[in-house]
C-alpha positions in Angstrom: 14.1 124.0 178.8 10.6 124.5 178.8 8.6 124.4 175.6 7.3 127.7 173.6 4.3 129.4 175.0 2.0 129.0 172.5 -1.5 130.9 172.3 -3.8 128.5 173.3 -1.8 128.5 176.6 -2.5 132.1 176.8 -6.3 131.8 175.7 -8.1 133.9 177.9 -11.8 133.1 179.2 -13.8 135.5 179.8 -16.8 133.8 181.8 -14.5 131.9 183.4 -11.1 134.0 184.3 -11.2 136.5 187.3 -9.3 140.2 186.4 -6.0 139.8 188.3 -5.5 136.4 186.1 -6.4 138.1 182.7 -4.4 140.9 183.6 -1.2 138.2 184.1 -2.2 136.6 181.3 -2.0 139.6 178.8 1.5 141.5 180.3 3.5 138.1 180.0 2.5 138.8 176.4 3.0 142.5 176.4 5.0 143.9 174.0 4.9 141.1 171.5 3.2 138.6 170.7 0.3 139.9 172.9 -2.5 137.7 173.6 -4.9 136.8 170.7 -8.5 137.4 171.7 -11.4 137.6 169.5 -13.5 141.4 170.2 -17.3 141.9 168.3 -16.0 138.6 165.6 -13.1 140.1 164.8 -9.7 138.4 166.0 -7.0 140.4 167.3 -4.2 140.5 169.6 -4.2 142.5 172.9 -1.7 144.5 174.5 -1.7 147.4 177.4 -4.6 146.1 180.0 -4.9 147.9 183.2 -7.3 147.4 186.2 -10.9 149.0 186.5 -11.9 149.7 189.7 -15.5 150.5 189.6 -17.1 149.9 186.6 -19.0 146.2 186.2 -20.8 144.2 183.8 -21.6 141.2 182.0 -18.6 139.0 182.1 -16.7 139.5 178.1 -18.7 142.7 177.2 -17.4 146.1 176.2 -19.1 148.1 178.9 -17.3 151.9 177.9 -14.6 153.6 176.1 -12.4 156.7 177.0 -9.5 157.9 175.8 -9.2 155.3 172.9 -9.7 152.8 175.2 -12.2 150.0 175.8 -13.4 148.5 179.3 -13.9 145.0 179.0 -16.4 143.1 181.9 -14.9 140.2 183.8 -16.6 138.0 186.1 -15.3 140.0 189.3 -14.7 143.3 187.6 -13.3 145.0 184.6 -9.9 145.9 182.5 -9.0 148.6 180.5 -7.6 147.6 176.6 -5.5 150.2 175.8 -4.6 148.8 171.9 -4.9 145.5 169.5 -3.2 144.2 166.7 -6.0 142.8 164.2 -4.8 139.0 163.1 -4.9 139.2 159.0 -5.4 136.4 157.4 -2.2 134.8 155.6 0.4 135.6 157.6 -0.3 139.6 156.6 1.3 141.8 159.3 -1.2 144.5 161.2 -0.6 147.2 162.9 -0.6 148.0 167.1 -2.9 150.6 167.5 -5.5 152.7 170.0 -8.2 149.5 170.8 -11.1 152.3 169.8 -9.2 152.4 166.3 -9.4 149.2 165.4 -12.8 148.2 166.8 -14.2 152.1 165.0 -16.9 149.8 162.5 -17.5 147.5 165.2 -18.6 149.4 168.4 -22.3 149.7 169.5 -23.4 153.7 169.3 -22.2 155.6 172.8 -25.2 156.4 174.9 -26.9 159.2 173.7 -26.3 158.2 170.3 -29.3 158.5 167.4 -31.7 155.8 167.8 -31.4 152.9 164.8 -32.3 149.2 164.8 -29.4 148.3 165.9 -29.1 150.4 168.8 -32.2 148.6 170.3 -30.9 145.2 170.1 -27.1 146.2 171.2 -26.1 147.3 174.5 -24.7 151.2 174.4 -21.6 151.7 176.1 -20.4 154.4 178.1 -18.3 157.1 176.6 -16.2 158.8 179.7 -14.9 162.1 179.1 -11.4 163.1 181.2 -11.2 166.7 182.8 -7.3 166.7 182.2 -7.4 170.3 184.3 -8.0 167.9 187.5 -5.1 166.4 189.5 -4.5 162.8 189.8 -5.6 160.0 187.3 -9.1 159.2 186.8 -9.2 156.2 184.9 -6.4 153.6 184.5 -6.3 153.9 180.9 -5.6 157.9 181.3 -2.4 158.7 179.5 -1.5 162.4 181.1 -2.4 163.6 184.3 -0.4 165.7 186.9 -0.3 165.4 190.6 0.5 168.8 192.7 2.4 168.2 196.0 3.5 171.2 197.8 5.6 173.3 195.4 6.2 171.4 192.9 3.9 169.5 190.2 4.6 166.3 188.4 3.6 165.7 184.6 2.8 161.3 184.0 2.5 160.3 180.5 3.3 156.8 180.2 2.2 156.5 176.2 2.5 153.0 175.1 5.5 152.3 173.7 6.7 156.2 174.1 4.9 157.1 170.8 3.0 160.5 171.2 0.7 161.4 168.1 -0.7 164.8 167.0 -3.6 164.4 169.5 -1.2 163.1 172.3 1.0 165.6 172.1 -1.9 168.4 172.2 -3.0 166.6 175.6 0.1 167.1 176.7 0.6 170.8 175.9 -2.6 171.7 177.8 -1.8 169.6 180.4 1.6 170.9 180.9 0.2 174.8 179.8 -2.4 174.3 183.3 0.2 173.2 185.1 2.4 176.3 184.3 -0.6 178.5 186.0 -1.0 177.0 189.2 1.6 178.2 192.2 4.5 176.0 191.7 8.3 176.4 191.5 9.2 173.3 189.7 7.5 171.2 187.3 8.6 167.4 186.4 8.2 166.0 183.9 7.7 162.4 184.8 7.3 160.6 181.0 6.5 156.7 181.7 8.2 154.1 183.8 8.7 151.6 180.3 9.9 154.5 178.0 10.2 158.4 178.4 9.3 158.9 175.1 9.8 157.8 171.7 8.9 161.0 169.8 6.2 160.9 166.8 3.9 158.0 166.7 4.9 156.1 163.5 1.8 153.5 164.2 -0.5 156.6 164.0 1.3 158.4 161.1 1.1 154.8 159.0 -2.7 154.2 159.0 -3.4 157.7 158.0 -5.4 158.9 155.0 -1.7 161.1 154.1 0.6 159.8 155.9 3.1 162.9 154.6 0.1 165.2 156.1 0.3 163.2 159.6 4.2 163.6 159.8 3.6 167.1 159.4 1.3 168.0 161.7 2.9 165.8 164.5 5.9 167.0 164.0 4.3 170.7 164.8 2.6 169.1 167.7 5.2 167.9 169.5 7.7 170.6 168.3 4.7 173.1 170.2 5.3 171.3 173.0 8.9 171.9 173.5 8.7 175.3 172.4 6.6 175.6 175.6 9.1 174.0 177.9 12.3 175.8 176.4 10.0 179.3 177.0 9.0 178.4 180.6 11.4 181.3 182.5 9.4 181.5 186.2 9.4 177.9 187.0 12.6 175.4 187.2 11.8 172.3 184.8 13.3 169.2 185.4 13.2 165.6 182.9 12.9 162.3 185.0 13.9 160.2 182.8 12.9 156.3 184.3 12.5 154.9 181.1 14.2 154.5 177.4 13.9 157.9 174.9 14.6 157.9 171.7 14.5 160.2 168.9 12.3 163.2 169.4 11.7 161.7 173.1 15.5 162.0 173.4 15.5 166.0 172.6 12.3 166.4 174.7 14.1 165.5 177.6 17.3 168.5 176.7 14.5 171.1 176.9 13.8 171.1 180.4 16.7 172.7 183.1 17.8 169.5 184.5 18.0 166.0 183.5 17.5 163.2 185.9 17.9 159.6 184.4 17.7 156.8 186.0 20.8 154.0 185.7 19.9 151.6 183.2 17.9 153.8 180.7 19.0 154.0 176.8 19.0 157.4 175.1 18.7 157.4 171.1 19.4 161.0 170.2 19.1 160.8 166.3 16.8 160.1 163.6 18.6 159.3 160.7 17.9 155.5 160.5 14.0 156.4 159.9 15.1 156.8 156.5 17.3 159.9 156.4 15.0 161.8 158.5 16.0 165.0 159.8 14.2 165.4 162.7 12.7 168.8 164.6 12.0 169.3 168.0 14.6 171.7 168.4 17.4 169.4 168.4 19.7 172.1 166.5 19.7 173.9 169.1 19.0 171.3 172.6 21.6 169.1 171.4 24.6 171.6 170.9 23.8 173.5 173.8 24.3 170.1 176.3 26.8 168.2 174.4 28.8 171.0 172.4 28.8 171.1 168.3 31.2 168.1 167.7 29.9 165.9 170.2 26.2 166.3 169.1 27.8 165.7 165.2 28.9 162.6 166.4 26.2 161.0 167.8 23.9 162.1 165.0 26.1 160.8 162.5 27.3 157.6 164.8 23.4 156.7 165.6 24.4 154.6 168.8 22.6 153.5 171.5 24.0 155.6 174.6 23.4 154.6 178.3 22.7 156.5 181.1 26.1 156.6 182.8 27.6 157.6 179.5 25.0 160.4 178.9 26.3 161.5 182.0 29.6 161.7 181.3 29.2 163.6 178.3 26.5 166.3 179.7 23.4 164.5 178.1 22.1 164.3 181.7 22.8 165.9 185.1 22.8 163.0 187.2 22.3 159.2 187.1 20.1 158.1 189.9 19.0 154.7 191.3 18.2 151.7 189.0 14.9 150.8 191.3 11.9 152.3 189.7 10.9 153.0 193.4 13.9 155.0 194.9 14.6 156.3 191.8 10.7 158.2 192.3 11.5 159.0 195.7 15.1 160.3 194.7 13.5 162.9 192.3 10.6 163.5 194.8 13.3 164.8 197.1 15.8 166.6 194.6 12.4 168.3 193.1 12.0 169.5 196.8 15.6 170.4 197.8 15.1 172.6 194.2 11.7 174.2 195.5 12.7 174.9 199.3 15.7 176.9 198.8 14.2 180.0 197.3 17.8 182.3 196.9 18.7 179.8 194.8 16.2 178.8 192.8 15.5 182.9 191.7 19.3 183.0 190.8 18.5 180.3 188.9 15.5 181.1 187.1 17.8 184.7 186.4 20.4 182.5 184.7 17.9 180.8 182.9 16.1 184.1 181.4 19.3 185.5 181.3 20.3 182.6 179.2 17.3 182.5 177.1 17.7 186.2 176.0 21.1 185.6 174.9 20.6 182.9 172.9 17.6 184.4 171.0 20.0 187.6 170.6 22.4 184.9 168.5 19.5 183.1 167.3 16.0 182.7 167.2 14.3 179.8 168.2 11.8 180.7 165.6 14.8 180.0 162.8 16.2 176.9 164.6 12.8 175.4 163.5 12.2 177.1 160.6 15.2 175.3 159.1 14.5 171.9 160.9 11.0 172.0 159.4 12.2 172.6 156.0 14.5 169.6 156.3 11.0 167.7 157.2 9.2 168.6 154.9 11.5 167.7 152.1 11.3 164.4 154.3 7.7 164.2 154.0 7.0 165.8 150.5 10.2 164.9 148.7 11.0 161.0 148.5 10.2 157.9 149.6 13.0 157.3 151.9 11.3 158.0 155.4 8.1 156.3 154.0 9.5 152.9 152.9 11.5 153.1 156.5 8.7 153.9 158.6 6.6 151.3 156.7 9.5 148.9 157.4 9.6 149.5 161.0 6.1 149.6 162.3 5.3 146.3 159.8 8.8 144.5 161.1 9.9 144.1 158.2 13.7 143.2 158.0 15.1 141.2 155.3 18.2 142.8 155.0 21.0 140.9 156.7 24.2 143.2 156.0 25.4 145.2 158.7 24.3 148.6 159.0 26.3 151.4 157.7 26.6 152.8 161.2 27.8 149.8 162.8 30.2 148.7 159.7 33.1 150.3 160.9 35.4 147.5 159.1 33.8 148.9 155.3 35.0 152.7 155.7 38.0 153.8 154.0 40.9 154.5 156.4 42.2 158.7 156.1 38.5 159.8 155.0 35.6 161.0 157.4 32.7 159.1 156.6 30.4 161.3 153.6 27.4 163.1 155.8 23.7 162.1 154.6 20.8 164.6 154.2 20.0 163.8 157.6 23.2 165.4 159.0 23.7 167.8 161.8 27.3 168.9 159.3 24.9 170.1 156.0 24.7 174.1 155.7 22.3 175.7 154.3 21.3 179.3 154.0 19.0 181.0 156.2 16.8 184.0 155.2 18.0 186.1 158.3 21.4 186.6 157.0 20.2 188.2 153.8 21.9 191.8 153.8 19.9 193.1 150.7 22.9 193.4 148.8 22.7 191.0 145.7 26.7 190.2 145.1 27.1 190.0 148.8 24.3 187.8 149.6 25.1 185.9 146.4 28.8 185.2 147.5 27.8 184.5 151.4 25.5 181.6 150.0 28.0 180.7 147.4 30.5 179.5 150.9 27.4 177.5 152.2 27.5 175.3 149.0 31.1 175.0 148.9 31.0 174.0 152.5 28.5 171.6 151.8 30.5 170.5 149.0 33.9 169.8 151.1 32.0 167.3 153.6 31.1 165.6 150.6 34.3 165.2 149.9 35.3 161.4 148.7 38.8 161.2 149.0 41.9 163.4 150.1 42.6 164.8 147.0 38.9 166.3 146.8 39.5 167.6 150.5 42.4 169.4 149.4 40.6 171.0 146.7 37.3 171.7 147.8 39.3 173.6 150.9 41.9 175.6 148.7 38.2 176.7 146.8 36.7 177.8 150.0 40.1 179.5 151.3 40.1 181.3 147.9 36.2 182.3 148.1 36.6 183.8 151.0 39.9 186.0 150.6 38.6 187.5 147.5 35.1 188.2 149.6 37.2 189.7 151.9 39.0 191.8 149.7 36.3 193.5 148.1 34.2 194.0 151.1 37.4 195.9 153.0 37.9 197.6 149.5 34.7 198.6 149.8 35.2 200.1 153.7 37.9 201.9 153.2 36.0 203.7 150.5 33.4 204.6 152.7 34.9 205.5 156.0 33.5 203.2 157.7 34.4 203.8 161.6 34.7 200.0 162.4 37.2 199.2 159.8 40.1 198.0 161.6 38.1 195.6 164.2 36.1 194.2 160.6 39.8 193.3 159.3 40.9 191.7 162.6 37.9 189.1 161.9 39.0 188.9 158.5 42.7 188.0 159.0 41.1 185.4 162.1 39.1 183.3 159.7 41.5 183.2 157.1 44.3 181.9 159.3 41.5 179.2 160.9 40.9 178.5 157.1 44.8 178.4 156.2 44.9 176.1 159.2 42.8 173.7 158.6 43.7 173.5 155.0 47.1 172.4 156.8 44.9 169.8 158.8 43.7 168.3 155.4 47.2 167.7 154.7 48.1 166.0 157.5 45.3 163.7 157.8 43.8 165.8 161.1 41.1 167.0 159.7 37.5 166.7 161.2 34.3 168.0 160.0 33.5 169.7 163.1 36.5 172.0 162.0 34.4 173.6 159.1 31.2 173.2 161.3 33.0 175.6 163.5 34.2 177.7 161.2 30.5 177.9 159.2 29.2 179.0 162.8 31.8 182.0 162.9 30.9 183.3 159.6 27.4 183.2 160.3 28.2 185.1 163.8 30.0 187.5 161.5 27.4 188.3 159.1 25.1 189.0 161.5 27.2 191.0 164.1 29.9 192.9 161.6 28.2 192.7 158.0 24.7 193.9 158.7 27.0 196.6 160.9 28.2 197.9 157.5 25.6 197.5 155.5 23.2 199.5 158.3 26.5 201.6 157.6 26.0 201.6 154.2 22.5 202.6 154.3 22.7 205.1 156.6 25.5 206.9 153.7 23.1 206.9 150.9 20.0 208.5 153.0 22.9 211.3 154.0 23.5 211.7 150.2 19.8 211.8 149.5 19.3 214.4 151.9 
């Protein structure tokens, strides 16, 4: 075996080394530990170099910035630093971040800057502004750009290490909101070749002044973004996934028409190891829609790594496509075409799609999907410590704990008992504002089911199950009772059909209570059952209480 690469072996000299060496020198090294350099007297690591093409200057000098970025001068060129790691003294831990963010106290004044004493006797550098409204990618270091070929456009943004922060995501957005305007049928979106995306940066959101305030307005950020993908009806939107999502990255990918990935990539579909997180991005509504309710429970609740074959298999992707980076580009290339050169069917799609879209903001509006994601979040954010101390934990490295997570632990659960669903479970209910009727004792009793609900998933043992169920079965027939009662009083002239839906849900309660008994009870049972009602309230409830209404303006009158 050969012997540990140690730093000193990966020292680079700058009036000595030629670009294409320092380049080799700092990706062996990407990722971790990267290569420990020493920028304006200050040491740090460095990590995500890419190749300048044109710019020169003295060999070891910071000749410009853009986009967070620095441009470093070698003896036969340049390289881009896209981030650095300061080394603390020790043994502290620092923090991967933008190169521009770490070096902030320690870069010379761009040109153009005010004239001090120190701007005569240090070099200015060169501040480069990107025109993100023009195809193709400027500089090396250039995180979004699009390229237009034919019909159809394609959407890079390789962020390093799939993070996107607030001011990423807003990039994006614009670039993906020009791209939108120009005459194409189908737009890609292309992500990175390392990693798709990774959702919120963490990095970002852990050096922050708030770092609630951060989480909160990235969240927004990126959740804008999606909305803008869900809500594009005249163009057909396809994910090509080539590397790793996770988290929000994951649920990005669900909002497009068709998902491409290619064999070999890892979806993460949840958040709830970041310290009971939540999450947004409309994953309440992506998630359901691709897998169905009890698979998208699952892998919430389970938190497992899933590959690309078995996204496949279970509707998380479309198709699997070639493991070389290379075909797999060329494979989408010509799908994306296929798509755009058959216009008969591409307008009956884009009809489903609208059609679609309408329906499902008939049911339910995306608008309340993230209202109620958002309020999750911000307890989250606001409320404890939990997603703190985990982020804090993750972007630091931190792991001293050696037990096994919950998640994986399979051997520590009781046998007969679904596992208890955290906060940051797809299976807790909680009211929403749109089914308020206006009614006092009937809103009052609908929300009193939500907190029974919630209170038979948190069931912790049989006996509770059986108990929490016969409370929720009796709920509901007295509910029931009174509303009819209340029907038949009035006249109202859907009476029968209001029954039928009655008697339905209480043999689907009566049923599962049966379930309960025999140990065949899941939680997606009451997750589908909690859907129902909420159908029924706002299909047949606010029917009669328009009813209702409609009765005491005849009486005024």
């Amino acid at each position: 075996l050969l012997p540990l690469m140690k730093q000193q072996d990966r020292a680079i000299n700058w009036k000595k080394h030629k670009t294409d060496e320092i380049l080799r020198r700092i990706n062996a090294a990407d990722g971790s530990p990267g290569v420990l350099d020493e920028i304006y007297g200050k040491p740090v690591f460095i990590f995500n170099a890419h190749k300048e093409t044109h710019l020169t200057g003295k060999a070891g000098e910071i000749i410009a910035t853009a986009n967070h970025a620095i441009c470093r001068a070698t003896v036969d060129g340049a390289i881009w630093i896209g981030h650095l790691k300061p080394k603390l003294e020790a043994g502290a831990k620092g923090i991967k971040l933008p190169a521009a963010f770490v070096l902030k106290d320690l870069l010379p004044k761009t040109r153009g800057g005010a004239s001090t004493l120190k701007s005569f006797l240090t070099k200015p550098i060169k501040a480069i502004e990107i025109d993100y409204t023009k195809p193709g990618r400027q500089l090396p270091c250039q995180e979004v750009w699009y390229e237009q070929d034919g019909d159809v456009a394609y959407i890079y943004s390789p962020f390093h290490n799939g993070g996107m922060s607030t001011e990423q995501c807003h990039i994006m957005l614009s670039v993906y909101q020009h791209v939108a305007t120009l005459p194409v049928k189908v737009i890609v979106l292309m992500g990175g070749d390392e990693s798709w995306s990774n959702g919120i940066h963490l990095n970002h959101i852990e050096v922050a002044e708030c770092p609630a305030d951060e989480s909160w307005l990235n969240i927004n950020a990126i959740d804008d973004l999606i909305h803008q993908i869900i809500t594009t009806l005249d163009k057909l939107t396809i994910s090509a996934v080539a590397g790793s999502a996770g988290a929000g990255g994951a649920i990005m990918s669900l909002a497009a028409d068709k998902v491409f990935a290619r064999e070999g990539v890892i979806f993460n579909p949840h958040y709830k190891n970041m310290g009971e997180l939540y999450g947004s991005e409309y994953w309440t509504y992506l998630l359901p829609k691709r897998v169905g309710q009890e698979m998208a429970t699952t892998l919430t609740e389970q938190r497992l790594p899933i590959s690309a074959k078995k996204a496949w298999h279970m509707g998380l992707c479309d198709k699997v496509l070639d493991k070389n980076h290379k075909i797999f580009a060329a494979q989408i290339r010509h799908l994306a075409n296929a798509y755009a050169a058959d216009s008969e069917a591409l307008q009956k799609c884009l009809n489903e799609k609208a059609k679609t879209r309408c329906y499902d903001e008939s049911l339910k509006a995306l608008a309340s999907y993230r209202k109620f994601e958002l309020t999750q979040m911000y307890a989250n954010f606001y409320g404890n410590e939990d997603y703190h101390t985990a982020r804090k934990r993750f972007v630091y490295k931190i792991n001293d704990n050696t037990k096994t997570p919950e998640n994986i632990a399979s051997h520590r659960r009781k046998e007969g008992l679904a596992r208890k669903p955290s906060s940051g479970s797809m299976v807790h209910f909680v009211w929403q504002d749109y089914y308020q009727m206006g009614d006092d004792l009937v809103d009052s009793q609908h929300k009193d089911l939500f907190i029974l609900a919630d209170q038979l998933v948190s069931s912790n043992n049989k006996e509770e199950l059986i108990k929490n169920s016969q409370l929720i079965y009796e709920h509901v027939k007295e509910h029931f009772s009174n509303e009819e009662e209340l029907m038949e009083k009035s006249g109202f002239r859907n009476y029968k059909n209001h029954v039928r839906e009655h008697n339905a849900m209480l043999e689907k309660l009566a049923e599962m209570n049966q379930q309960i008994t025999n140990d065949e009870w899941k939680q997606n049972d009451i997750q589908e059952f909690m859907d129902k009602w909420g159908k029924h309230i706002i299909h047949a409830d606010m029917a009669f209480n328009a009813y209702q209404k409609e009765q005491e303006f005849d009486a005024v009158e």
